[in-house]
C-alpha positions, 0 to 999 in steps of 0.5 A, a space after each residue: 500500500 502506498 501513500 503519497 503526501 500533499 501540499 496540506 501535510 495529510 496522506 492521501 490513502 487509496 479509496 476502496 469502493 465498498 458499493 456495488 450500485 456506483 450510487 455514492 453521491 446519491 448515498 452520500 447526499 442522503 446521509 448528509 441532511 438526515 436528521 436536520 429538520 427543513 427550513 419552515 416558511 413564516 419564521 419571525 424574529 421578535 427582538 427585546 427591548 434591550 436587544 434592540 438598544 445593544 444593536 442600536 449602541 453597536 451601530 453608534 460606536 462603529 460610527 463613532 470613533 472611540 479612540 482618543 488619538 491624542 491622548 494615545 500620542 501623549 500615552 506612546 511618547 510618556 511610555 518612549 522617554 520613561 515617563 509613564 506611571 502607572 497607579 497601581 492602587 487606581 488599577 486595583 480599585 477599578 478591579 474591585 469595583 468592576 468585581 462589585 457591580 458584577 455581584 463577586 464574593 467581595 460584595 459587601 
């Protein structure tokens, strides 16, 4: 038995015909949707309130952009010359609070 490797890596095997009848395309196809139930005509989807405002806040922010140029200008040059500080406590109470509104065991 040979095998020869293609471009993607896999061996390619020889394929052995276990049919007779020669009808493996219409087997095959058979197979295939077998189980999966037909499209119904009529189908409707009904958005939530809240599901309509996340579309509505999604459409606005590609609109919109979100990014400060500026003050990512001022951030790459404070981090280039060394003079960039971080707030290790603001950073930390940011997470706490994030933890808070998010109902974590720190909920007090």
């Amino acid at each position: 038995m040979n095998t020869t490797i293609s471009n993607s890596g896999l061996p390619k095997l020889p394929q052995a015909s276990s049919q007779t009848g020669g009808n493996q395309a219409a087997d095959a196809s058979a197979t295939a949707g077998a189980g999966v139930p037909a499209a119904k005509t009529g189908d409707q989807l009904k958005l939530t309130d809240s599901a309509k405002a996340l579309q509505e806040a999604a459409r606005g922010s590609s609109s919109a952009s979100a990014i400060d140029a500026q003050r990512v200008e001022k951030v790459q040059k404070a981090l280039a010359n060394g003079s960039y500080k971080i707030d290790a406590g603001r950073i930390a109470n940011g997470l706490i609070s994030m933890e808070r509104q998010l109902g974590g065991p720190g909920k007090a």
